[in-house]
N, C-alpha and C positions, 0 to 999 in steps of 0.2 A: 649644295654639296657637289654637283654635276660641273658649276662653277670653279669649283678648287680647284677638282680634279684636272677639267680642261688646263688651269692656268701651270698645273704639276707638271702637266704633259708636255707644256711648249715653252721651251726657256725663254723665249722671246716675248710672254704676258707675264715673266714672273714678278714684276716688275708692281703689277696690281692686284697680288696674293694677300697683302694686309688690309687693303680695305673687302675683301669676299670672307676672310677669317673675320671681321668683326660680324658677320652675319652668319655664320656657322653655328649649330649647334657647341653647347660644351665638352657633351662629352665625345663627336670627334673631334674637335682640339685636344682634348685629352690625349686621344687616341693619337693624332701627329705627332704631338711631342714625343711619346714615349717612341714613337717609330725613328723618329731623329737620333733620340738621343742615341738608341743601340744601333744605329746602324754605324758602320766605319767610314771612316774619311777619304779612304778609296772609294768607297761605295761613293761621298758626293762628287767625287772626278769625276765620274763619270755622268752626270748630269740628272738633272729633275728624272727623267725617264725610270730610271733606275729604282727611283723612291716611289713611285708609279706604282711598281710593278710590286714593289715590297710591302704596299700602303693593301694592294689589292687582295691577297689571300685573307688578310684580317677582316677585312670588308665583310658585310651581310648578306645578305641575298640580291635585295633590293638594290645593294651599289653596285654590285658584283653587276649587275643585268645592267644598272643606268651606264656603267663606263665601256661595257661592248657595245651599247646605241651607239655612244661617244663614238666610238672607236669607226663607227658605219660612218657616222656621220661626216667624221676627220677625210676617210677615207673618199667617199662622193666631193668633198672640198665646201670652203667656208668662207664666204666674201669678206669675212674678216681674218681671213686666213694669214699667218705672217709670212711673208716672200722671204726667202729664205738665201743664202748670198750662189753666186754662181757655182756651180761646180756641187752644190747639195742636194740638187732636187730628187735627181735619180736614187739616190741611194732612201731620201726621205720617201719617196714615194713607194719604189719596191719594199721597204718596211710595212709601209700603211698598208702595202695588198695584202704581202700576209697576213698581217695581223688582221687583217678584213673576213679573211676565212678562218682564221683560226676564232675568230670573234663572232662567227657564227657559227660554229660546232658548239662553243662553249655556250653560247646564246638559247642553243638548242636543249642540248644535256643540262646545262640551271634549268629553264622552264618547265621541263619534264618532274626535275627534282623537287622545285620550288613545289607544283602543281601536287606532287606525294604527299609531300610537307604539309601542305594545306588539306587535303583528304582527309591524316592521319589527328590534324587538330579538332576537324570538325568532329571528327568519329569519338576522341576523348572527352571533350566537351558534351558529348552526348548523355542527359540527365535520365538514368533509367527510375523505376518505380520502387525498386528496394533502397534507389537513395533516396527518395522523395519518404515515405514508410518508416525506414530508419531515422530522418530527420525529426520527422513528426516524431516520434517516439523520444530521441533526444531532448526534443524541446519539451514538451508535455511531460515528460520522465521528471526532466530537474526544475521546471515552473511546478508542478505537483509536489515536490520535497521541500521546497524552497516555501511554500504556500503551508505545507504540512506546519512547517518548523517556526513560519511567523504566527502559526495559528495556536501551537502549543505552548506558546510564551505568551500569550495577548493577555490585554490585561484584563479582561473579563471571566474570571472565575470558572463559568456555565461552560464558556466555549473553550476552554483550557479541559475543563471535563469530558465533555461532549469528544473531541478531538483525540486526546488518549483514551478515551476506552473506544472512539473504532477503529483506532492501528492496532489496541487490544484484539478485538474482536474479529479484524483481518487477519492479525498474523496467527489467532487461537483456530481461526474457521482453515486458514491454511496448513496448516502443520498435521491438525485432524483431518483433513482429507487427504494429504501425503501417508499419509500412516495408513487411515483406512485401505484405500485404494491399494497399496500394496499390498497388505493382509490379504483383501478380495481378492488380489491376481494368483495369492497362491493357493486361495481355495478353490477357482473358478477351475485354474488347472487341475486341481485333486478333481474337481467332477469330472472334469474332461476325461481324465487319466482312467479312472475306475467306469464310465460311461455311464454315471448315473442321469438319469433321465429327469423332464423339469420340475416334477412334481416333486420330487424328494430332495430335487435343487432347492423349491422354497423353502423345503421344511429347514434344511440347513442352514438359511439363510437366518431364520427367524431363531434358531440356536448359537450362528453366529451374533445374533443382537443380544440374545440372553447374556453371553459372556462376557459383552462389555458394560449390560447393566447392574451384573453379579460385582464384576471387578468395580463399577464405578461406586457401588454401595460398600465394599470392605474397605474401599482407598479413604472414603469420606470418615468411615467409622473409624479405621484406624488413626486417622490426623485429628480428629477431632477427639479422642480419648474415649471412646465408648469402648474399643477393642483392646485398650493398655490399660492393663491393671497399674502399670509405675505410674500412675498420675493418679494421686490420693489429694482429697480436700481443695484448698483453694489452688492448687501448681500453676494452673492455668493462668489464677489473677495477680499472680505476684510480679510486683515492677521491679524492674531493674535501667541505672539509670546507661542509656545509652549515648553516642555523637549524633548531632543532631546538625550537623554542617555536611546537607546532599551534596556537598562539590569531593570531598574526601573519597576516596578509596574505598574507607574501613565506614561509611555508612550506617548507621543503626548498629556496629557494634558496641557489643556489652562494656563496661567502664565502670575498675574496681572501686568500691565506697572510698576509699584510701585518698583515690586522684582528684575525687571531688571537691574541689576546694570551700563550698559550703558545709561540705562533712568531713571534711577533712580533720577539723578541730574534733569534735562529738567523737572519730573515731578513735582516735589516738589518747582520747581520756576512757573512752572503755577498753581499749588494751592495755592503760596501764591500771584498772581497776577505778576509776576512781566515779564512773557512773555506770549504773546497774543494764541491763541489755535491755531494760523494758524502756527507761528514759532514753535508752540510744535507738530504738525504733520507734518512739513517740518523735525525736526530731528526726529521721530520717525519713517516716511519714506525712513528716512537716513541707520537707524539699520538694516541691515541684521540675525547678529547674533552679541549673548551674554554672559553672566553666569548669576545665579541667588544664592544665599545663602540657604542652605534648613535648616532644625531645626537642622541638626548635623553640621553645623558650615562647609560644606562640598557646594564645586563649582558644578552646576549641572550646564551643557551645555542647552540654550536656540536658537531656532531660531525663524523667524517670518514663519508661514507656514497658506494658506486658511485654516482655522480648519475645516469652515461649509462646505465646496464645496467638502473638502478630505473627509470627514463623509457621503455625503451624494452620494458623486461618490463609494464608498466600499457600501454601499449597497443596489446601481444598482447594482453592479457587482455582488452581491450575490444572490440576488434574482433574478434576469434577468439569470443568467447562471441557478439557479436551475428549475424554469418557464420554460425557453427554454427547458431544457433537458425535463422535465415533459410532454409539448406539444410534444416535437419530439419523446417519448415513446407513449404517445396516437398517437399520429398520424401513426406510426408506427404498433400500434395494430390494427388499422382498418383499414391500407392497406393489414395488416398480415389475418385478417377477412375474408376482402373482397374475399384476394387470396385462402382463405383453402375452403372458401364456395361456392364462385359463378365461380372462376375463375383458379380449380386446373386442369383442361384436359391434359394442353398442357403448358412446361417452356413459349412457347411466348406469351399465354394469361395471365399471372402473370403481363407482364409487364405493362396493363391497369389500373390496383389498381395505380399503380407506379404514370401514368400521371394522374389518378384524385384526389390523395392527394396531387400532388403536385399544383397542379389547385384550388385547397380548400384551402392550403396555399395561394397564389397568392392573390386570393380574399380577406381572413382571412386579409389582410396583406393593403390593399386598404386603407381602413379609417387610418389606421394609416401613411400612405404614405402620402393621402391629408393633416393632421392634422402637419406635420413637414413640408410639404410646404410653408402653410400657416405661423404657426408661424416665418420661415425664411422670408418672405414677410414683415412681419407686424415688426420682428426685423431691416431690413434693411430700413421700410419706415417710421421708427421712429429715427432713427441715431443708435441703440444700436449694439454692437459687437452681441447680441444672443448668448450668452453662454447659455441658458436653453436649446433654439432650436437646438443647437450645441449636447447637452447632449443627448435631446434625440432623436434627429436621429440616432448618434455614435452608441448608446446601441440598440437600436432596429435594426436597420443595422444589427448589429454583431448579434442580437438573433435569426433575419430572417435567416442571413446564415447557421448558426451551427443548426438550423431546417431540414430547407431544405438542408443539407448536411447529416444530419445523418440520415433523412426517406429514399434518394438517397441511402446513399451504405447500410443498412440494407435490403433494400426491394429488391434492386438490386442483392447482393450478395445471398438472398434467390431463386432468379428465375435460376442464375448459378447453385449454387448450386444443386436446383430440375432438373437442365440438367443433372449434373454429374454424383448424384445418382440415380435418377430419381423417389424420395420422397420427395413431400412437406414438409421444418419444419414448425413447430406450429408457432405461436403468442413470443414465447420465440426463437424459431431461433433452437427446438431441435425436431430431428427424434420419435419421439414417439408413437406406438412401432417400433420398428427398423425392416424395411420392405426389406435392401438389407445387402451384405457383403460388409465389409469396411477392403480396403488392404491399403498399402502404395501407389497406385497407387491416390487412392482416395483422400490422403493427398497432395500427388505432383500435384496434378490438381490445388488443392484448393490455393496453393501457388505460383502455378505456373499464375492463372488471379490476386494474390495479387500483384506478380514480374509486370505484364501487369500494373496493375491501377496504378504503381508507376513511371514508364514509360511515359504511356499517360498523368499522371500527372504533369512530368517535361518541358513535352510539352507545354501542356496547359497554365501552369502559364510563362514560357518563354514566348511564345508570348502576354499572357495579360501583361508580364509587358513591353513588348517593345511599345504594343499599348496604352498603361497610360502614358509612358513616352514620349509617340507622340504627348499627347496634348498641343497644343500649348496654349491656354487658358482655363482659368475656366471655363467658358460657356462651350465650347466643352466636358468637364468631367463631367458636374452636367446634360450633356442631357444624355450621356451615362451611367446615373447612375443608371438603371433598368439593363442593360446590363452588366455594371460589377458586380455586385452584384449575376444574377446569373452566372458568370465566377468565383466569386469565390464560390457559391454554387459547383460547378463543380469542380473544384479544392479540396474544401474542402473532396466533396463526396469521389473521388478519393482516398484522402488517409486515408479516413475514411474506406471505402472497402479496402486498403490493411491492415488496421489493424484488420477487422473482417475477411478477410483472413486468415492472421497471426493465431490467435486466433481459429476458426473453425479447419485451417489444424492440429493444434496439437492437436486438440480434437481426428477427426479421427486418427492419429498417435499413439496416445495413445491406443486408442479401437487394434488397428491392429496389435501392436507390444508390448503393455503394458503386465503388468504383470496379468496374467489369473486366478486370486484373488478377493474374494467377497467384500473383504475390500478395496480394492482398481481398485473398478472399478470404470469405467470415470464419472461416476451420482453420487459417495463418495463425501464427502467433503475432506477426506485427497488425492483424486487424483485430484481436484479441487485447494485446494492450494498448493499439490509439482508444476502445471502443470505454474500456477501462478508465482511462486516465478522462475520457471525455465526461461518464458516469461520476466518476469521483469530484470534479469540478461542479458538475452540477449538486451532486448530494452534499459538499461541503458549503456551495451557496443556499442551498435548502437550510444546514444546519443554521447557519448565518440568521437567516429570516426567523426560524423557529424559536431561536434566543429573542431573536426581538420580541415575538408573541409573550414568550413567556414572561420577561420584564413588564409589557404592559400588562399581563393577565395578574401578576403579583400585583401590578398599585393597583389595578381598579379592584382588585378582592382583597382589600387588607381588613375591609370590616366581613368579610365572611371567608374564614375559615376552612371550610368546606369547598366551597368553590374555590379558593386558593389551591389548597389540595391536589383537588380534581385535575386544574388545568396543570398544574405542574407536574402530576403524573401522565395526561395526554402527550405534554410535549416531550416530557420525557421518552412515550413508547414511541414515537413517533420518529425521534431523535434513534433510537435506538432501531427502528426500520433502516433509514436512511442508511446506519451504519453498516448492517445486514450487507443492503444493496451492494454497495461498495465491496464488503467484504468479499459477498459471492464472485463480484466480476471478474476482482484479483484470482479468487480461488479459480475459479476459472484458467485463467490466463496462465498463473503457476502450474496446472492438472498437467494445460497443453505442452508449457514447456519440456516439463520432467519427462511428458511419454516422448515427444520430440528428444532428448538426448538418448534417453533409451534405448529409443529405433537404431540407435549407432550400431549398439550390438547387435546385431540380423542372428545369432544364433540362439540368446537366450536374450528377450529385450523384458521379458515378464519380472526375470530374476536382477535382471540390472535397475530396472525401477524398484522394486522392492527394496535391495540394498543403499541405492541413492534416497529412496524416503526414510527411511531410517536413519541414515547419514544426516539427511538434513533437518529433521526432525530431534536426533539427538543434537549436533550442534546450536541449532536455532530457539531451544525452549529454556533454554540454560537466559541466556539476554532476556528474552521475554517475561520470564516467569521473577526474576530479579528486578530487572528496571522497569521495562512498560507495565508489563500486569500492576508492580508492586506501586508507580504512579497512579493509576488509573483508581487500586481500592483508597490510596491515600488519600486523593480529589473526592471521592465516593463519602469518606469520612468525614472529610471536612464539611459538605454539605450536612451530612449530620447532624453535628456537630454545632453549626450554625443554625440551622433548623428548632432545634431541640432549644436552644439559644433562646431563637426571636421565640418562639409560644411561650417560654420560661419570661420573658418578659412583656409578651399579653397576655397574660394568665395575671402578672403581676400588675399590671395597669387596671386590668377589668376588674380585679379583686378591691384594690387601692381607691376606685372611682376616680379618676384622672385617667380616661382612656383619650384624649385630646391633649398634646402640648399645648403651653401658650404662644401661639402666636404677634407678634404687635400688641400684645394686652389682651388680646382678646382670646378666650376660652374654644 
């Protein structure tokens, strides 16, 4: 380039300007043509010098400096200098002096400039730790959805299940602690406000849990028909045929007998009289499934499906799971109360809170106990099968446990805990202010009673399922039904504690070994959701392996029963920890965000999170309780479904004597 220039500069080399442009970059060829072309034809009168000078403001930095060397260099002289004719030296030469000094002011002020320039790049190019943080979370955010979404479409049945119920189970454990947590903030201020002291804080506390076990029992009864007289005789079991094409809109709705085009016929002769209503529901109880014509001239798949009983079992299930979790967070807070205030001395006086919440449950749980008694009495001494009564013991059964399962290892795990380190956590399960040092030692404790409760866990539930499968009659099961119930309260705890294990020990992990960064310390929300999304990869490869167990646990027990059972209920609880795990992390991560925007408000931050979990809480359970929950029980049923299936046809082989296909001839 330095070449060109020289030869632009001295009309007397222009001569060997085409062979220096064939070694020129492109794009300043580029850049000369277009300088040619606009410049005017007076401008070339006056000689190369001129285009010199016009070629140079366009110029970079880098030419800009190499043509004022030029320019020193011109000036000191150049043995290949062109001798120039008499009578030009003087004027050529007085030129080059100038330009000699002015070629060095400019020489001066670029380097200065250039030298900014380059400061200012290094400074941008500088990689701080909220991009490094934010990246990580990018990546791990949409590798984690992306993962999510190959997982919920695989073609393994187990893991398609497994998968939607614990984005179920995340987004159910989320939404109930958005809700709770703001409720709490406006009771915690009523104490503040009125100066009630903490003793009479707990009592509230544990009145604040009565109320969502009160509401969680009228919402069950009331869906489930115990509390509605308008549902007489079978209403519950009556089909109606619905769409049955999940890519539609209109989903599972109702679809008149009219459009059914296998009833279509039958209907249209009992409206005109000409077959009786009893013949027109002997074939209408005939029709399983259908098609229907829609307005685009296009077959829409029909079945008959309960329309009312699937409606109104999805939201039991909704609100019973959200009630539960809400009661098992109150109840929780005011074991966590009881233990900061009255009972922090000593890890083994913690474990008192432990047995009088759970004794307050017990009681809490009484009148609803006699109330599905009865109604099973009065179902059975009226001839009815009691499908209401069926409902709602099922769902309050299950709210009872996953209560008392979740106050069990929370409160549990907090008494360990205070052994380890030997600092009580708060009411949230966090050290605050941080009163010991946290090594990796502290992380392997905490993992190492997770490894224990998974353990005692497998124990446990082996032998409750040997002793369920011991009984010889109903009666013997429906006396023992206080007693399994809390076997599996126990069971559940268990692996509710290895996943608040789980969960805890990476917390300390992180403190001990993370990175020693204000942006990413373990109270951030960006080390909150890498810590998450790291969890979730592992519990999703957990799930992975668990399916595999359970496949093999199925062929090697297809001749016993019992052990089939057994292991498929393990992996089942087990699957169902992992999901916990996960759940909590998120819930977590979600808690931090929401008080983080909150904070925005500095004058009321208590009332802006309360109105933002309500917010998200009403928009968010509307999706949930429609798509994912209503996936999640559908997967739930098909196992069922199939279940109920294969026994129905070893039940049919063992009866038959041909419990062995033929193989190759041979029996």
């Amino acid at each position: 380039q330095s070449c060109c220039f020289r030869q632009l500069r001295r009309p007397g080399r222009a001569r060997g300007l085409g062979s220096e442009l064939r070694s020129m970059p492109r794009r300043l060829i580029v850049s000369l043509s277009w300088l040619c072309v606009s410049m005017s034809p007076s401008a070339w009168a006056e000689g190369p010098v001129l285009l010199t000078d016009a070629i140079e403001p366009y110029a970079g930095e880098a030419l800009q400096r190499k043509l004022a060397e030029e320019r020193k260099e011109d000036a000191k002289g150049d043995t290949n200098e062109f001798v120039p004719a008499e009578g030009e030296e003087s004027d050529e030469g007085k030129g080059e002096e100038e330009g000699e000094g002015e070629g060095q002011e400019g020489e001066e002020a670029e380097g200065e400039k250039a030298e900014g320039e380059e400061e200012e790049e290094e400074e941008e190019e500088e990689i701080t730790t909220t991009d490094i943080s934010i990246s990580c979370m990018l990546l791990g955010g949409v590798g984690f959805v992306l993962t999510t979404i190959g997982l919920v479409i695989y073609k393994d049945d187990d893991i398609r299940r497994y998968m939607w119920a614990l984005i179920s189970n995340t987004l159910a454990i989320f939404l109930a602690v958005l809700f709770f947590q703001g409720n709490k903030q406006v009771l915690d201020n009523a104490v503040a406000f009125f100066g009630i002291n903490e003793k009479l804080h707990c009592v509230i506390s544990f009145a604040h849990c009565a109320l969502y076990l009160a509401a969680l029992f009228f919402v069950i009864g009331r869906f489930s028909g115990v509390w509605d007289d308008s549902l007489k005789g079978d209403a519950l079991k009556y089909e109606d045929f619905v769409i049955a094409d999940a890519m539609l809109h209109n989903y599972k709705a109702p679809v008149k007998d009219s459009e059914v085009r296998a009833l279509k016929e039958a209907f249209m002769k009992r409206e005109a009289g000409h077959i009786t209503e009893e013949a027109y529901k002997r074939e209408r109880d005939s029709i399983k499934r259908s098609v229907m014509i829609d307005g685009c001239d296009m077959e829409v798949p029909v079945v008959k499906a309960p329309v009312l009983l699937d409606e109104r079992k999805e939201k039991m299930r909704c609100w019973a799971t959200l009630l539960a979790h809400c009661a098992g967070f109150a109840a929780i807070a005011a074991g966590a109360k009881m233990q900061e205030t009255l009972f922090s001395g000593h890890p083994l006086l913690t474990l008192i809170p432990i047995v009088v919440v759970v004794l307050m449950l017990i009681v809490a749980a009484l009148p609803g106990a006699k109330k599905r008694k009865d109604l099973m009495k009065e179902a059975s001494a009226s001839g009815r099968a009691g499908l209401r009564a069926q409902l709602f013991q099922e769902f309050c059964d299950e709210a009872e446990v996953d209560i008392l399962a979740l106050v069990l290892s929370f409160l549990g795990v907090q008494t360990i805990r205070f052994a380890i380190t030997t600092q009580l956590a708060n009411e949230e399960g966090l050290e605050e202010p941080l009163r010991f040092e946290v090594t990796m030692n502290t992380a392997y404790s905490i993992w190492g009673v997770g490894l224990c409760s998974i353990i005692c866990m497998i124990g446990l539930h082996w032998l409750h399922a040997s002793q369920e499968h011991g009984h010889a009659h109903a009666a013997e099961a429906e006396e023992g039904g206080v007693k399994r119930k809390l076997i599996e309260s126990f069971v559940g705890a268990l692996a509710m504690a290895s996943a608040w294990c789980g969960m805890w020990g990476a917390r300390y992990a992180w403190m001990a070994v993370g990175p020693s960064v204000p942006e990413l310390d373990v109270t951030s929300i960006p080390a909150r959701v890498i810590m998450a999304v790291v969890l979730s990869g592992i519990g999703v490869f957990g799930i992975l392996i668990l399916d595999r167990i359970s496949d093999n646990a199925k062929e090697n027990a297809r001749k016993n029963s019992k052990g089939k059972a057994a292991a498929e209920e393990l992996v089942e609880v087990l699957v169902s920890a992992v999901s916990l795990m996960i759940g909590f992390t998120w819930e977590h991560s979600f808690d931090g965000a929401v008080t983080y925007i909150a904070a925005m408000n500095k004058e009321h931050p208590e009332t802006t999170k309360f109105g933002l979990g309500l917010l998200v809480v009403g928009l968010m359970h509307i999706p949930w309780r429609r798509y994912i929950l209503q996936k999640a029980i559908q997967l739930e049923d098909l196992k069922k479904h199939r279940d109920g299936a294969e026994a129905a046809e070893a039940h049919k082989e063992t009866h038959s004597g041909c419990t062995t296909p033929l193989v190759n001839g041979a029996k």
